[in-house]
N, C-alpha and C positions, 0 to 999 in steps of 0.2 A: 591307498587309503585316503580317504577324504578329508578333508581339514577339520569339519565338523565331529568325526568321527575319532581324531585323534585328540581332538579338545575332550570328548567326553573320557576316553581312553586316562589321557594324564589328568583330570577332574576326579576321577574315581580311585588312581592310584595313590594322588595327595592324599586324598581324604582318610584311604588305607594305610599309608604309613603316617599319618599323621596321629589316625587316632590307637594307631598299636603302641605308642609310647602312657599310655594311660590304663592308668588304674581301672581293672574291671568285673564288677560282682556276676558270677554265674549262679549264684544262688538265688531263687526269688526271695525278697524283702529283705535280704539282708544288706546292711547300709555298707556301696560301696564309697569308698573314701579314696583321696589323695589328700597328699601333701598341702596345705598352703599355708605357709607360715606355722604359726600355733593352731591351724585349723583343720581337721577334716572335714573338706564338705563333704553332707549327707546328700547322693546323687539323690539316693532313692525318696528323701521328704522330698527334691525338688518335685522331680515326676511325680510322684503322688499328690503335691499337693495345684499342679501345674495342670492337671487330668482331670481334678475335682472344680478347678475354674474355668476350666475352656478355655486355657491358655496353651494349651500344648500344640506348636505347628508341626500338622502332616510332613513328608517327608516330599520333596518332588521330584516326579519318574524321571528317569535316567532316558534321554530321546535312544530310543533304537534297540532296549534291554528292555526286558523281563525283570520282574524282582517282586520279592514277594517281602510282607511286611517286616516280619522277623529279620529281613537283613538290612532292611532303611529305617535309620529309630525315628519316633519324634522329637522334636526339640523343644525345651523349656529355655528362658531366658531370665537370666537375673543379672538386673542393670544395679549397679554399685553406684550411688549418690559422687560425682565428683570422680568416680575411678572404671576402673576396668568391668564387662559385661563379662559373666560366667555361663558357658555355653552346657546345656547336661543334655547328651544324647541318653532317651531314656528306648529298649530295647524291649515291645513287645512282643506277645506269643503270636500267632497268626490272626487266632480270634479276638486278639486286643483288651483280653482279660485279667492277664496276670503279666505284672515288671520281670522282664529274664536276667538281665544285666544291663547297668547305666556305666556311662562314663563322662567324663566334664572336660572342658576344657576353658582356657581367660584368656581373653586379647590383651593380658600385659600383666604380668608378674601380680600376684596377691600383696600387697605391700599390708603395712599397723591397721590402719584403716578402713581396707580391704576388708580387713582378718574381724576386725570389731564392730565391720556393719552384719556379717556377715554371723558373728554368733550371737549376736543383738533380736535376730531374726529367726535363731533357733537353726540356721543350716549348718549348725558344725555338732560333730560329734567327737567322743575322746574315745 
């Protein structure tokens, strides 16, 4: 197997186990949420409101696979003033019409501040 080939190989498996540990809505528009702190963030204002700006990045093909939309999401990005970037994989249909399920992830724990930029902004739900 070729070393390119097993780089892509362990890239896709990360990616799969990394994001099976995370909260994930199978319902369309219904706010999936996780934990952070006092906060659930709402995946789903991210992506919708990430869609509506022309913020949302395409997903990039996998060299040597096939894939079709619904299994690569796009990504929104919300950079935290002074703290950690919250990552929300937003999950659409084929036709890129309707949110299937989101999921999020933070490059470093949600800390006070985190949590209170954060509902400040309207991305937390109870």
């Amino acid at each position: 197997m070729s070393s390119r080939k097993s780089l892509v190989m362990f890239a896709a498996a990360l990616l799969l186990f990394g994001c099976a540990a995370q909260t994930n809505s199978s319902a369309p528009g219904a706010a999936a949420s996780s934990a952070a702190g006092s906060c659930n963030v709402d995946s789903v204002k991210v992506c919708t409101e990430a869609q509506t700006a022309g913020t949302l990045e395409a997903p990039q093909p996998a060299v040597g696979y096939t894939t079709t939309q619904s299994a690569m999401p796009d990504t929104a990005h919300l950079a935290i003033p002074n703290g950690p970037t919250v990552q929300v994989m937003c999950y659409y249909n084929p036709q890129h019409t309707s949110l299937g399920k989101t999921d999020w992830t933070s490059s470093s724990e949600l800390d006070a501040n985190a949590t209170q930029y954060l509902q400040s902004k309207g991305y937390c739900v109870h």
